[in-house]
Each structure stands twice: as structure tokens, then as C-alpha cells.
N, C-alpha and C positions, 0 to 999 in steps of 0.2 A: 310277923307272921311270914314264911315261907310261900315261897309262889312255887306252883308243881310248874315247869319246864313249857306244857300243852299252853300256860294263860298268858306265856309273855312276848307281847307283840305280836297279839294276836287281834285282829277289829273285829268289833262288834258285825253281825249280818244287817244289813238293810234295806229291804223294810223289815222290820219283824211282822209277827202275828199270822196268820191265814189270809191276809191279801198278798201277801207275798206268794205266797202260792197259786193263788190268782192269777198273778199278773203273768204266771209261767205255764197259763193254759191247765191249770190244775182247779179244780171245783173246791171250794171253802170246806164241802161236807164229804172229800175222799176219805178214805182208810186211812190212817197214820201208816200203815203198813205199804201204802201205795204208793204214800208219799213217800216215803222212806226209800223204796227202792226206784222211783225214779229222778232222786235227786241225789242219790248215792256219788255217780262218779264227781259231782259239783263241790262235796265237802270233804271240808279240812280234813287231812289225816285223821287225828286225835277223835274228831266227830264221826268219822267213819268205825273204827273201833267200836263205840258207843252205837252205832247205825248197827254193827254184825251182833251185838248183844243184843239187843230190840229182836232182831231178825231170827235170830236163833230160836229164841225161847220167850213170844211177846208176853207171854201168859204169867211168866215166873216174874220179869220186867215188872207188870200191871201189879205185884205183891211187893217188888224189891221198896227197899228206901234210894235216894238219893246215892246214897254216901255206899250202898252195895253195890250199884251199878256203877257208879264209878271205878270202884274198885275191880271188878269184873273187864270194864275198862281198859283197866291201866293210866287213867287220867283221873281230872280231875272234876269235883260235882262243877265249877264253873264252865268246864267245858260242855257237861252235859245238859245243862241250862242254856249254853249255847245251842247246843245240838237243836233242844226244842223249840228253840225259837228258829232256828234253820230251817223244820220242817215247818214250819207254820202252828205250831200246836200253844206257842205261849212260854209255858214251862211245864218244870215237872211233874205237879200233881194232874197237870190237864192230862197231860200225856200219859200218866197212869190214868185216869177215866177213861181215854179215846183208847188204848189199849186191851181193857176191861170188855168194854162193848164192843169191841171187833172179837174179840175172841167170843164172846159170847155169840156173835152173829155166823164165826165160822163154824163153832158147835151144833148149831141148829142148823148149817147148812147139808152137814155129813158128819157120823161119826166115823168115816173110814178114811185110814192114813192114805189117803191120795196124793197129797199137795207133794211127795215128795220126789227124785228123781226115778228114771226105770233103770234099774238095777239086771243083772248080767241071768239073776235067778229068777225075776221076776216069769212067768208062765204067761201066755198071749192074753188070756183073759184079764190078766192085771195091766197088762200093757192097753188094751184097748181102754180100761176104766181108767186109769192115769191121762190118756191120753185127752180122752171126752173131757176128764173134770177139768187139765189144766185148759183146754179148751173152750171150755163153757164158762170156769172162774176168769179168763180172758176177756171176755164178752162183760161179762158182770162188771169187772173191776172198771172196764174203762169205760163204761157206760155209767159206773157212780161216780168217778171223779172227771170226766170231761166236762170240761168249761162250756155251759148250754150257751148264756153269752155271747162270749167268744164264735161258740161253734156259728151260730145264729149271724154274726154281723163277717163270717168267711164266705156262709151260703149268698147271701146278699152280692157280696163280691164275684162270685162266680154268677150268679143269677146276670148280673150287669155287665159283668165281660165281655169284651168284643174278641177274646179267644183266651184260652187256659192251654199251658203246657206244665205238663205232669213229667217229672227228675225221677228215676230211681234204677239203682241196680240191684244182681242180684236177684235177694226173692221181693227187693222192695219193688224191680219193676214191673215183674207179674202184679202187682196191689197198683202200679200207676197206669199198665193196660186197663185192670180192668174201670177206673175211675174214667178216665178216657171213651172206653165203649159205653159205657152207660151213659153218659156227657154226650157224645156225637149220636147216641140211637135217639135220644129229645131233640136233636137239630140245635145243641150249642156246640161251637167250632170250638174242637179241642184235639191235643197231639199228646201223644206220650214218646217220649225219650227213655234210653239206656242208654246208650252209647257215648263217653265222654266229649268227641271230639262235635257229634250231632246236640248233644245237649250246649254245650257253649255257643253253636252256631244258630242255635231256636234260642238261647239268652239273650244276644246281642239284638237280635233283631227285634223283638218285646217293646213295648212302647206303654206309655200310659193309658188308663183301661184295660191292657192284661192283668193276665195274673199266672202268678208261678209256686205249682207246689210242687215243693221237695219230701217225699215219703225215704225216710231211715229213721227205724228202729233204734240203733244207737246213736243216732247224731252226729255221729261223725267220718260217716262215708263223704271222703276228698273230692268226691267229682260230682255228687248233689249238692254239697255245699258249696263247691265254687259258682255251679251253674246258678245255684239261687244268686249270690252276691252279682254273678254280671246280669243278669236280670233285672235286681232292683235297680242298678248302677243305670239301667236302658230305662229304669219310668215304671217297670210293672210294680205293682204288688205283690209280696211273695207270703208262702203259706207252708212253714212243715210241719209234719205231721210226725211225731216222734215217739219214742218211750221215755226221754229223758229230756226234759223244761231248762236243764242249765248247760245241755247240750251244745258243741260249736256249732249246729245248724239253725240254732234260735237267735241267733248273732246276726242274720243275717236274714230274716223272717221276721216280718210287719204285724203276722200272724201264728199263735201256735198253736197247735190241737196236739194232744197227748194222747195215748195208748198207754194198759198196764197190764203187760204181758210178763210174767215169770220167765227167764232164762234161765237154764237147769244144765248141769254139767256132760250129760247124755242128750243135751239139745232139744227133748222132747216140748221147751219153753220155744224152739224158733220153730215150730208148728204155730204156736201159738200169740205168737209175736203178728204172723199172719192174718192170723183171724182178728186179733185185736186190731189192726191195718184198715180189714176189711169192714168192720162195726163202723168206724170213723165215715168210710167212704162210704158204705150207705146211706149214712145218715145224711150225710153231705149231696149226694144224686136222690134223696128226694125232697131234703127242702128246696132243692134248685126247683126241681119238677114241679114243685107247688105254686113255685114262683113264676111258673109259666105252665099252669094246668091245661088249658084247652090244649096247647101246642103242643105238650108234651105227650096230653092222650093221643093227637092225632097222629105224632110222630110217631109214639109205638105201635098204632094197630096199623101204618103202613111200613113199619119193619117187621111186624109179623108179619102180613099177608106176603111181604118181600120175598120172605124165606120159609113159607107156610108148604109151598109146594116143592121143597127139599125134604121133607119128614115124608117115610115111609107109610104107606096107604093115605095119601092126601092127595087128590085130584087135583089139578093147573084152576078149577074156578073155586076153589079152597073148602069142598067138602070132602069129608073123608069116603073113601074108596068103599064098598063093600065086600066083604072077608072072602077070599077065597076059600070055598069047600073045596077047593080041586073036583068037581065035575064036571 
């Protein structure tokens, strides 16, 4: 029997099955389709092929045989057995069910072609509806597949910290102010970094009982990822927060929390990269805050009243002004 080209000297993945995806901050009961595009840059050539047919057309996929998608391909059905065991799904027939039922689930979501990019014709009202859904599908997806787990035993970490510094450039360090103000308005000691040469120099000095999260979207921003490894190398804890689980920033993180944001060729996906950023880190500043409920109430209502008498018609003993009629 002839061997196609794709099967030889190639290893098995492991672990198989949907703990593998697990273990890379991915929730057992995500999308096939979620997984798929966050572990995309991780696989083999030949599986990548097979990842762009999936992605294409999940629908036509969920009907193909083996032996059609393959062909579609360019490889061969062993590799595509690979492929599904890469993603977590097992093999092929699973993968036609999980496929079957995500599309079903996106039919009842809308029937209107949103999911795709904004085009040069598209008119402002399609722009603003493209924008919401991929926005709001942001929201959803990374909230079905994040690792609760996972998420749970990071808050715990920060809750206990004797201080957190948050890595990010970019638009990722807009996403690591804002984790940082919400963290220092509860009264836990925390810094956010941008700056490469300032981030290296908040790594070194880190000790055990910190903790350090690295925020990139694609995992592979140079100067988050270093600042996580001299980090952990000092004793902390490190934590990123990513779109993609086999990312070089998870090499280097004790902890990972994933996002599933669509990146789209008009970019109208790094709006939404953002917001998936942002779902993570809320969720993460209020199980801290749970974890220190009385303090954390008291710490907000003396940051409000802090700044109660900067907002326009608010009196210095923090009741609001009465309207001027002008007479």
C-alpha cells in the first residue's frame, strides 16, 4: 500500500482526545470551530490544509465522507484523523456530529451573513451590524470555551497575591490597564506595564507569591513573552491570557486562560480580539472581589465618593446639586 507523502514521519499528537485541549486552557464542551482556529498556528502543515476546509465550509464538512475531505485536502484520510484527534474531537465521525450541531446552533443564532469580513461596498449600517455580531460572537465564544477550572484556580492566585503585574502591548496594554485599575480600585497591589525595558525591570524584581499576566492575543508578542519567562525565572507565577493555547506565550505560563476572537482580513476581528481580552478580565476582577467581598465593597464606595465630587452637578458632601433654572 502506498503511503501519501503528509503520513511519513510524522508523530502521533499527544495527549489525544478533548483533554488535550484542556490542558491548553480550552473547555472540553468548546466549538470544534473554536478550537480549530485557536490552535491553528500549532498544526502541522498537511492538518492546517484540512483546518482551512473545516473553516471554509463547516456545514458541507458535517455531510463530506472521510475520503472527500481529504481530498479537498490535498492529504490524506490519516492525516485527517490526525487533524481530529489534534483538535480534541477523537476522530471523524465525532467531528462530523460536533460540526452538525455548531452549525445548527449558528442557524438559530441569525440568519444573516454577518460572520463575514467588511467589504469596501459594504454601507455604515452593515458595517455597524458586522461589527456588534463579531463583537458579541467574541463574547459568546470565549465564554463557551474558557477553561471555568482553570479560570477559578488563576482567581485564587491573584486573590492571594502580595502584588500582580500585568505585560501587554499595543492594544493588549489598554486590556492590562484596565485589569490593573479594577485590581488597585479593591485595594489589591497591582501595576501594569508596556514598555519593554519597564516590563523586564517589574520581572526581575517579582518574587514568589506574585503573579504575572501576560495579555497577547496572538502569543507571540517578543516583549510579553520575555517579561513572563524572567518573571517566572524570579519565583512568580505567571498567567497569559491568549487567543491561541499552543502559543509561544504558554511556554512560559503556569497558567492559561484563552479568548475566541475571529481575526478577519479588514481587521474588523482586532476590535474584537479586545473585547474577548476584556470578558476574561472581568471575570477574573470579580471572582478576586468575591474573594475579598467586605473589602472590596468598601474599597469601591471610597473610590466613588473619591471622585463623586468631579462629576458635574455633584456637591463636595456628595449630593447632587440642584438644576439650575437660571433665575
Amino acid at each position: 500500500m502506498s503511503v501519501h507523502p503528509d503520513d511519513q514521519d510524522v508523530p502521533e499528537p499527544s495527549p489525544d482526545g478533548p483533554e488535550a485541549a484542556v490542558g491548553q486552557g480550552l473547555d472540553a464542551d468548546a466549538s470544534p470551530l473554536v478550537r480549530i482556529r485557536s490552535l491553528l498556528p500549532g498544526l502541522a502543515r498537511a492538518e492546517q490544509r484540512v483546518a482551512k476546509v473545516v473553516l471554509d465550509d463547516p456545514s458541507a464538512v458535517a455531510r463530506r465522507s472521510i475520503t472527500e475531505v481529504a481530498l479537498a485536502a490535498n492529504t490524506s484520510e490519516t492525516t485527517v484523523t490526525r487533524f481530529c484527534k489534534a483538535i480534541g474531537v477523537g476522530g471523524y465521525p465525532q467531528l462530523r456530529i460536533a460540526l452538525a450541531a455548531d452549525t445548527a446552533r449558528s442557524a438559530a443564532r441569525s440568519t444573516r451573513n454577518l460572520g463575514g469580513d467588511i467589504t469596501r461596498e459594504d454601507d455604515l449600517a452593515s458595517v455597524v451590524s458586522k461589527v456588534s455580531f463579531a463583537d458579541a460572537r467574541a463574547v459568546e465564544e470565549t465564554a463557551e470555551q474558557l477553561d471555568v477550572a482553570e479560570l477559578e484556580r488563576v482567581i485564587d492566585l491573584l486573590a492571594a497575591a502580595g502584588r500582580v503585574d500585568v505585560y501587554g502591548v499595543g492594544a493588549s496594554a489598554f486590556v492590562a490597564a484596565d485589569l490593573q485599575q479594577k485590581l488597585h480600585r479593591i485595594g489589591r497591589i497591582s501595576f501594569a506595564w508596556s514598555d519593554t525595558h519597564i516590563m523586564l525591570t517589574s520581572a526581575a524584581v517579582l518574587k514568589a507569591g506574585d503573579v504575572a499576566v501576560g495579555m497577547s492575543h496572538t502569543g507571540a508578542t517578543t516583549d510579553t513573552v520575555e517579561a513572563l519567562r524572567v518573571a517566572r525565572e524570579h519565583g512568580a507565577t505567571t498567567v497569559a491570557v491568549t487567543n491561541f493555547p499552543r502559543s509561544p506565550i504558554t511556554e512560559v505560563a503556569d497558567h492559561v486562560l484563552t479568548t475566541a476572537a475571529r481575526e478577519t482580513t479588514f481587521r474588523s476581528g482586532a476590535t474584537a480580539s479586545r473585547i474577548a481580552q476584556l470578558t476574561v478580565i472581568d471575570c477574573l476582577f470579580i471572582g478576586v472581589a468575591q474573594r475579598h467581598m467586605d473589602d472590596a465593597v468598601s474599597a469601591l464606595d471610597a473610590t466613588r465618593d473619591a471622585v463623586g465630587t468631579h462629576r458635574l452637578g455633584v456637591r463636595p458632601d456628595g449630593r447632587r446639586r440642584p438644576r439650575d433654572t437660571g433665575k
